[in-house]
BAVEXTI-271979 format. One line per field, with one value per residue (C-alpha): residue number from 1; residue in three letters; x, y, z. Coordinates in pm, 1 decimal, padded with zeros to 6 digits, m for minus. Layout:
<pts>
num: [NUM,...]
residu: [Ala,...]
X: [X,...]
Y: [Y,...]
Z: [Z,...]
</pts>
This chain:
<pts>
num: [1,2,3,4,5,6,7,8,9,10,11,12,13,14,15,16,17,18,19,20,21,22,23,24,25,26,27,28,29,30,31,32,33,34,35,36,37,38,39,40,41,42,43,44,45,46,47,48,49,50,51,52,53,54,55,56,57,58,59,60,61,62,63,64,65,66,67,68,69,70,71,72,73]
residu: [Unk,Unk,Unk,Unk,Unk,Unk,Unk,Unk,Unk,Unk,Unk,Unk,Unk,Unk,Unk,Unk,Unk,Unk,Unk,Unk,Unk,Unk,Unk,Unk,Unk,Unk,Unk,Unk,Unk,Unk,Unk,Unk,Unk,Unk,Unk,Unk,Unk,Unk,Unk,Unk,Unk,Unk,Unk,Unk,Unk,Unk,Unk,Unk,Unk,Unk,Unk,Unk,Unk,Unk,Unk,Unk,Unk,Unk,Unk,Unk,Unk,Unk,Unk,Unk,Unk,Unk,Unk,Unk,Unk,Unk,Unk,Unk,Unk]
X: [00000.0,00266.0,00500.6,00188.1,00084.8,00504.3,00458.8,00166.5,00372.9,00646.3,00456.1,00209.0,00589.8,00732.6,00424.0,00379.7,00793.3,00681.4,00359.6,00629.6,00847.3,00567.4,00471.9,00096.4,00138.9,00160.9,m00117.9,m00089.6,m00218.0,m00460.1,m00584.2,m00594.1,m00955.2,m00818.3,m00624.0,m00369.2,m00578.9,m00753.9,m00435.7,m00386.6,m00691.1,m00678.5,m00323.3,m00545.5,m00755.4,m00531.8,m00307.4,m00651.9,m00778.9,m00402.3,m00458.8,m00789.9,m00675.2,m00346.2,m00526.8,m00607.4,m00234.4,m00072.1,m00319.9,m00268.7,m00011.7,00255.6,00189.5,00261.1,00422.7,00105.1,m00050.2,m00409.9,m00592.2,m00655.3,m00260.0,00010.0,00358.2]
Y: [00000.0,00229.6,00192.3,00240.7,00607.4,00663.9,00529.4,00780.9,01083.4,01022.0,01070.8,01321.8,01487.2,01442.8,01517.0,01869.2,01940.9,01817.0,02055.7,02321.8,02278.7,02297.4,01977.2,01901.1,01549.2,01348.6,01218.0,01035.1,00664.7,00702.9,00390.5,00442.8,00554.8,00799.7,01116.2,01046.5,00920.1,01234.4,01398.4,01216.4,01322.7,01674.4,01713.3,01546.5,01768.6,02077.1,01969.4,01923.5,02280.0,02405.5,02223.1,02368.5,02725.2,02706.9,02529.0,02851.3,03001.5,02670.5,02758.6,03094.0,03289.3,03416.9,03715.4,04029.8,04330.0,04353.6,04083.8,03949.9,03917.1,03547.7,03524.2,03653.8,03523.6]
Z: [00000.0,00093.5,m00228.2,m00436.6,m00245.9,m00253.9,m00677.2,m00735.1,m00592.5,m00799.2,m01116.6,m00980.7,m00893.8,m01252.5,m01429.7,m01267.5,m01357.1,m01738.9,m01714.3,m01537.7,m01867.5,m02115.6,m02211.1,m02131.4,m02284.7,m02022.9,m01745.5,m01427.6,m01396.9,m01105.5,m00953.0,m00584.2,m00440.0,m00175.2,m00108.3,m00351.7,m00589.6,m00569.8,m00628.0,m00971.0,m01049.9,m00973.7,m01139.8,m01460.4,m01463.9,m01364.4,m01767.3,m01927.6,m01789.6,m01935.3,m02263.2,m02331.2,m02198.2,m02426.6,m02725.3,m02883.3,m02821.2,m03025.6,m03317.9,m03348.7,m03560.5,m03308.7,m03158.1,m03286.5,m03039.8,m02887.8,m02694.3,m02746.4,m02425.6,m02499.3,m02592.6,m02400.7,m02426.2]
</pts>
């Protein structure tokens, strides 16, 4: 039980430093039905809420010298 909860960390850890470094590719493997499971879940949903947010960003020309609202880099 322990090295599972310790397991789910890990790659809750590593997929927020992925997510940190731009890449909103990855999602965690949640399977426990607790706290850290919950975690998983949230970080899941925190990269899909990114994804959906940035979607319009990766589509767009670049930006020009003057930000759009829904744009800023």
């Amino acid at each position: 039980m322990s090295r599972r909860i310790v397991d789910t960390i890990v790659h809750v850890t590593s997929a927020a430093k992925r997510y940190a470094a731009g890449d909103l590719s990855v999602s965690v493997d949640v399977r426990d039905k607790n706290e850290i499971g919950d975690l998983g879940h949230a970080t899941n949903l925190m990269a899909d809420s990114l994804r959906s947010v940035l979607a319009p960003c990766s589509a767009a020309p670049p930006c020009s010298r003057t930000p759009r609202a829904s744009c800023r880099r």
